[in-house]
N, C-alpha and C positions, 0 to 999 in steps of 0.2 A: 520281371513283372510278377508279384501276388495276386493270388485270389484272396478275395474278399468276402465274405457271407453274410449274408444281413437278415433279422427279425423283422419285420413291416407288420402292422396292425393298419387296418382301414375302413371309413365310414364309407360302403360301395355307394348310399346315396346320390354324391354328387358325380358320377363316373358312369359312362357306358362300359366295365370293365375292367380287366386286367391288360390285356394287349392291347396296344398301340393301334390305335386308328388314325387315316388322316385330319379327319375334324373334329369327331366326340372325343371330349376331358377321358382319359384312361389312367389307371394308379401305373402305372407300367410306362407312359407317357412323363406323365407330374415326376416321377425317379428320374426319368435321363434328363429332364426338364432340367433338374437339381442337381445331379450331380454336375451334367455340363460347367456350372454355375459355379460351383465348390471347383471342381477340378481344371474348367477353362478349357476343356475339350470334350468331344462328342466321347460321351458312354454307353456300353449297351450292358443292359439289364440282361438276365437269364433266369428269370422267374418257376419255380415250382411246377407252375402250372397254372392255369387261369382261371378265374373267374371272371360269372355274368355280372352284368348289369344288377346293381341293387346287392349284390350279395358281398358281404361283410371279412375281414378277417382277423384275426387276435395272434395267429402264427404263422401267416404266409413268409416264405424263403426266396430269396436271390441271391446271387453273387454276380459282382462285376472281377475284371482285371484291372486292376492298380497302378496304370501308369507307372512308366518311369520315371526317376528325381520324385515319386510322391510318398511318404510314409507315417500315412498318418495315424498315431496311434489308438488301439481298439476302443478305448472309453471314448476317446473324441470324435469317432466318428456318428454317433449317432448327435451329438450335440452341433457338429457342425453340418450334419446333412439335413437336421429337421430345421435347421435355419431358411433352408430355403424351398419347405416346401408347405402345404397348408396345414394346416389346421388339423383336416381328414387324414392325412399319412402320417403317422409316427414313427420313426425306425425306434424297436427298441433292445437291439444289439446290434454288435457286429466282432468278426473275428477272422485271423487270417486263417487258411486251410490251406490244404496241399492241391499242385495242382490236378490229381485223381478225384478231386471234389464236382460236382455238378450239380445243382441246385434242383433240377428236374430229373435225371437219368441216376443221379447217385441215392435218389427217397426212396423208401423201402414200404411206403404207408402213409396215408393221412389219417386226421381225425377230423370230423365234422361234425358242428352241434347246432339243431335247428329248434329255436325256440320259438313257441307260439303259449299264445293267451287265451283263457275262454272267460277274461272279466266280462261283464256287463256294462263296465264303466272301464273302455281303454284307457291307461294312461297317454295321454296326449302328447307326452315329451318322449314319448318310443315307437312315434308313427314311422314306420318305414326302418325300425329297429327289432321289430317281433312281430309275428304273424297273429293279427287279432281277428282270434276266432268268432264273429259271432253267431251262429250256428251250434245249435245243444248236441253236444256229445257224450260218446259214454266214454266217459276216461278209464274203466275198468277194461277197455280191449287196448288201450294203445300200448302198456307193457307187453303181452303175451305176442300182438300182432308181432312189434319190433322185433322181437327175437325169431319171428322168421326169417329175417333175414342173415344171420350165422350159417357160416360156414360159407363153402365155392358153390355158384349159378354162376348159371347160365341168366345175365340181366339184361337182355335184349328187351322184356315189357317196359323195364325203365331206364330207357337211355332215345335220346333224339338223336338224328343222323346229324350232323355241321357240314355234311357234303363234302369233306375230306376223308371217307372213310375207303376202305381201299378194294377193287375190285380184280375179280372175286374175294367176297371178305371171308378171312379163316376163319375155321372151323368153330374154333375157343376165341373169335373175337371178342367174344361178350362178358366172357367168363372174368369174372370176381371174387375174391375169398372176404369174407367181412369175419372180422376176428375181434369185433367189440360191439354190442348194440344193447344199446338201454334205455330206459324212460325212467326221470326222475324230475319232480317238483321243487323249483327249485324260486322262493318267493312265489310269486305270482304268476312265476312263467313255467307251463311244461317243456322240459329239453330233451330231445331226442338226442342221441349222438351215437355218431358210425366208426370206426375203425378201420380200413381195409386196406386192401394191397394197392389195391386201386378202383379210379372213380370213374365213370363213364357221362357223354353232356349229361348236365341235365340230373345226373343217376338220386342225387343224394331228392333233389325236390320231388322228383316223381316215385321215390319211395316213399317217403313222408305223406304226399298226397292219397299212397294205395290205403297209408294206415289212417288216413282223414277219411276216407270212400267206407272203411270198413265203423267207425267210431259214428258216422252219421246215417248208417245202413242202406248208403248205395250198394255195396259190396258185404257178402257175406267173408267170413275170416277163414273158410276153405278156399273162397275163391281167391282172394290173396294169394294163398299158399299156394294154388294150381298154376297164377301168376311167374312164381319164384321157382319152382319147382320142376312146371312141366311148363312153358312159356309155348306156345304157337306165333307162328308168322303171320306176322299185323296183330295180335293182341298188347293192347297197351295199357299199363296202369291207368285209370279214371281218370287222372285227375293228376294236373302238376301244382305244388306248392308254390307261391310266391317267393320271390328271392329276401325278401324283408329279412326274414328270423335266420336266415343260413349263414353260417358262420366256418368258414375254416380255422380249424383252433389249432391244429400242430401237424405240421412235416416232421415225419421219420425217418429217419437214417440211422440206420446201422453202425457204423466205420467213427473211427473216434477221427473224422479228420481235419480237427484244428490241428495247427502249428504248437509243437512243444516249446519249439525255440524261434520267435518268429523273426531274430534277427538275423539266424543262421538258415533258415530257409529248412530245415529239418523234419522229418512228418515225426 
């Protein structure tokens, strides 16, 4: 049996999610919905990592195992999997990997990019596809704010518990290294976007929200930094972002580990 790796883009609109619930639509749900379909037995996904309700993706990663008698070649698979699924999911690759590959434990990093608007006239056709600010800001702090957050914290002010966190929680449970943060205009929309090792719940909105608290003078931009910096127990960013404008745009991985030879089975 191959692994398989696949690119996914998704409209989070119509979905509670990424993981599988018993009754809310999930993109994670709508995949083994489809592959079942294509493949004529039960498959299970192995998703990157998830996302909430509302929140979007243009890079999210999975891999299934490939049944046996089945080989279906890399261009065709996204041509036959988006057969049967909406609209909102696109697969738009796929390739075989070795099986040292793992779609969540093999990432070395994500990128995330949240975009938000301060038109006065929303475009109507990107409700619940960008965060429309309407609230006067000073777009002159959201560069400088952003780049507080580079380098490793400790980001307990932004992250929510999901009540699987582990007791007593270590020490550097919180601890994050962000290795890209930027603010640029891009049309009509400002994008924030993050880089890091890794993402905590929640982490990417309620940093966004520290840098909206600080642009509409809830929050002064030391206090941020005290935030990120020096964080105390129960202090929490202002403010969480809506899941609209958030986007996951690319899983990292190190390891070249597509198949050289994928009829030999060779890394």
């Amino acid at each position: 049996m191959a692994r398989v790796c696949f690119t996914v883009a998704y409209d989070g609109r119509p979905f509670a999610g990424w993981q599988v619930q018993p009754v809310e639509p999930t993109v994670q749900g709508c995949l083994e919905h489809a592959l079942g379909k294509l493949l004529r037995r039960p498959t299970t996904v192995y998703g990157s990592g998830r996302t909430d309700a509302g929140v979007h993706a243009w890079g999210q990663v999975f891999h299934i195992i490939e049944p046996l008698g089945y080989h279906i070649p890399e261009a065709r698979w996204p041509i036959a999997l988006n057969t049967f699924l909406p609209p909102t999911i696109r697969i738009l690759n796929a390739r075989r990997v070795s099986d040292h590959f793992h779609a969540r434990f093999s990432a070395t990093g994500k990128t995330y990019h949240y975009h938000l608007t301060t038109s006065r006239a929303p475009d109507p056709f990107e409700q619940g596809l960008v965060w429309q600010c309407l609230r006067p800001i000073d777009e002159d702090l959201l560069a400088p704010c952003t780049k507080l957050f580079l380098g490793e914290h400790d980001f307990r002010a932004f992250a929510v518990a999901r009540g699987n966190e582990p007791d007593p929680i270590p020490d550097r449970y919180f601890h994050r290294t962000i290795t890209q943060a930027s603010c640029t205009k891009q049309g009509r929309h400002i994008v924030l976007a993050f880089t890091g090792n890794g993402f905590l719940y929640r982490m990417v909105r309620l940093m966004v929200g520290g840098i909206f608290s600080v642009a509409t003078g809830r929050i002064t931009q030391d206090q941020l930094k005290q935030l990120i910096t020096d964080p105390k127990d129960g202090q929490k960013s202002p403010y969480c972002a809506p899941p609209d404008g958030l986007y996951l745009q690319e899983v990292h991985y190190d390891k070249p580990y597509a198949l050289k030879d994928p009829s030999r089975g060779t890394d």
